[in-house]
N, C-alpha and C positions, 0 to 999 in steps of 0.2 A: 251037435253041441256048439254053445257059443264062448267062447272065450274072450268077456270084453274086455280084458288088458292090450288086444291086438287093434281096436280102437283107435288105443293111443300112439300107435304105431305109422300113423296118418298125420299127415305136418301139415300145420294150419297158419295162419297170420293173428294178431287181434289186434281188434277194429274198437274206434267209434262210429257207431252208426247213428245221423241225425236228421231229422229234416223238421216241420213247422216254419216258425216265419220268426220275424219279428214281436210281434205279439205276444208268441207262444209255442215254444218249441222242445223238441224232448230227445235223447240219444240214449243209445245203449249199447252194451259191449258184445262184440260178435267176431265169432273164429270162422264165420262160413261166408267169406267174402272172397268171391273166386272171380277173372277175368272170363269171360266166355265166348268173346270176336276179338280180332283186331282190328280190323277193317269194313266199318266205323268199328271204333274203342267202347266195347260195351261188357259191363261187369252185373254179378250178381249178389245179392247179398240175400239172407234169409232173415226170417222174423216172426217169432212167436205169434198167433195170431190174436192171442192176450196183453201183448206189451203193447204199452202206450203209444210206440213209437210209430205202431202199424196205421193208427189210425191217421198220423200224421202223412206218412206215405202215401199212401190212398188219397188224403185230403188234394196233397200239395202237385203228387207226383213227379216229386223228386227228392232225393235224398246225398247225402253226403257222408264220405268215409274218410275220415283222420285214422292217419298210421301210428300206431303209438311205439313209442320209443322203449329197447328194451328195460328200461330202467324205469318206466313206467309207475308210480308212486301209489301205495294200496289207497290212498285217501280217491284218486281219481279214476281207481277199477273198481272199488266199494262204492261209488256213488252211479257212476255210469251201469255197473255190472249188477248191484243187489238191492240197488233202491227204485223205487216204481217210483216212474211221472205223476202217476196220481195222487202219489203223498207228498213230493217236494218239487219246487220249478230245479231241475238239472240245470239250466243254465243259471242260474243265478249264483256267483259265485265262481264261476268259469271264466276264461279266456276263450272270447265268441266271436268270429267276424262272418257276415252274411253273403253266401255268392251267389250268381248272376242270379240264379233260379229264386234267391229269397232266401234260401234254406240256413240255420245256421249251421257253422264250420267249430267245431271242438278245437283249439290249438292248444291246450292244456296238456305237455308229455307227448305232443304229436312232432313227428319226422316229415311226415309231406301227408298233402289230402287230394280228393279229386271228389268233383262233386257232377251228379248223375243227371237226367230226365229219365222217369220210368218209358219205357218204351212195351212194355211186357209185363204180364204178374201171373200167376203159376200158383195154382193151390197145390198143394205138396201132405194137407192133411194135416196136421196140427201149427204147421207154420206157411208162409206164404214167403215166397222167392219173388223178389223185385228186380226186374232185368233192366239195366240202366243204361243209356248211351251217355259216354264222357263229355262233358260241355264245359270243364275249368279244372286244371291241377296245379298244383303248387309241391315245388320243394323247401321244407324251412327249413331244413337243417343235415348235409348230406356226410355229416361226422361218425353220425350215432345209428348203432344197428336197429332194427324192426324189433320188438317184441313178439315172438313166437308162441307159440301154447305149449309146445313141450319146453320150451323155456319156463313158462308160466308154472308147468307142473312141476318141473325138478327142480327147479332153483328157487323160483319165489312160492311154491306147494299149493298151489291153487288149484281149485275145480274147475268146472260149467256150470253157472247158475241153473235154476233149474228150468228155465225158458228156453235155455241153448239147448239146437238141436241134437248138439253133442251129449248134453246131459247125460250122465250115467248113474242111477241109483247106487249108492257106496254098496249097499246090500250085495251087490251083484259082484263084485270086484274081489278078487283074489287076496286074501290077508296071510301073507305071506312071513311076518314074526306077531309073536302076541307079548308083551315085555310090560310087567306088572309094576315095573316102575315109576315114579312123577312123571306127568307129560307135558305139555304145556299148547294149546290150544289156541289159534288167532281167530280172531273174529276177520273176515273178507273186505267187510266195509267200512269198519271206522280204525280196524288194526289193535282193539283190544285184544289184553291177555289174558286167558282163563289159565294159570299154573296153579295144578293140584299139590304140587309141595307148598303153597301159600292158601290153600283154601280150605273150608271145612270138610267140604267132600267132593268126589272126586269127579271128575268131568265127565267121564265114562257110568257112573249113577245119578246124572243129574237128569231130573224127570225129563219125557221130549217134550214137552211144551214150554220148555225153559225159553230164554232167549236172551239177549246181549244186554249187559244193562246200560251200556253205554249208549246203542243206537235202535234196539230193539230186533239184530238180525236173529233167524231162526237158528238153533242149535244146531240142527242138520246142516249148516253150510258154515260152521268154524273148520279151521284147518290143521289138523295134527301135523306141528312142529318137528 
């Protein structure tokens, strides 16, 4: 038997993960960013092998990882974390500087970054691990603590999109009160409010193919408040 609340029991970081060029570059949010040498300094990071950003990896081979700060602002985890490169330039609109490798750097809500050369890539089966030797880091800012995932989940009620390894179907997860009262429902990306004491019907019978009228995010990844 699996019990995936014990999952969540595994302490993560979250990450912006980027690379492209100048030109044209894409990032995404990611909790499976793990150190794997010290000597050389070399880290890994994992990556759907659907998301835009993979292809940029493979392109450029190299990539870059901004630390985000716990205070982290939903406008810049909704855009990095539920929006696809394919339908909007990510960086446009961002705080972007490019290192050695070319690649850009997220400083948008970031505490320090380090930016990679692929040295290794790993098919792992639905996502591919990029093994990076460290070639430039920065600290901007050593006041402000890390943003964590179990931070993410308790405090600010967030998921794993559903491209993260971590992803867990809600389906699957232990519903531990069921309470018939108003609830009220944030969208991930743009930080709309779906509250059932304000609507005509209720959040919980709205069809699945609904979706955000604000930014168009899928039903499945609003987050109960």
């Amino acid at each position: 038997m699996i019990n995936y609340e014990a999952f969540f029991k595994v302490t993560y970081g979250l990450y912006i993960v980027s690379s492209g060029n100048k030109d044209r570059g894409n990032g995404y949010i990611s909790n499976t960013v793990f150190q794997v040498t010290s000597e050389p300094p070399r880290f890994a990071a994992c990556c759907n092998k659907n998301n835009f950003t993979a292809e940029f990896i493979q392109r450029s081979q190299a990539f870059s990882v901004s630390i985000l700060d716990q205070n982290a602002s939903s406008e810049v985890i909704g855009k990095f974390g539920y929006k696809s490169g394919n339908d909007i330039d990510k960086m446009v609109g961002s705080q972007v500087k490019y290192g050695e490798t070319g690649v850009p750097i997220v400083l948008d809500d970031c505490i320090s970054f380090f930016e990679c050369k692929v040295v290794q890539t790993v098919d792992v089966g639905t996502h591919l691990m990029f093994i990076g030797e460290v070639v430039n880091t920065e600290v901007i800012n050593d006041t402000k603590d890390a943003l964590t995932y179990l931070y993410y989940r308790q405090v600010k009620k967030g998921l794993s999109p559903k491209n993260a390894p971590t992803y867990i179907d809600k389906s699957k997860l232990e519903i531990k009160t069921e309470n018939q009262l108003d609830k009220k429902y944030k969208c991930p990306a743009c930080g709309f409010i779906y509250d059932d004491a304000v609507e005509n019907v209720k959040f919980i019978d709205l069809p699945d193919d609904w979706v955000c009228p604000a930014c168009g995010t899928e039903k499945s990844d609003f987050i109960e408040l």
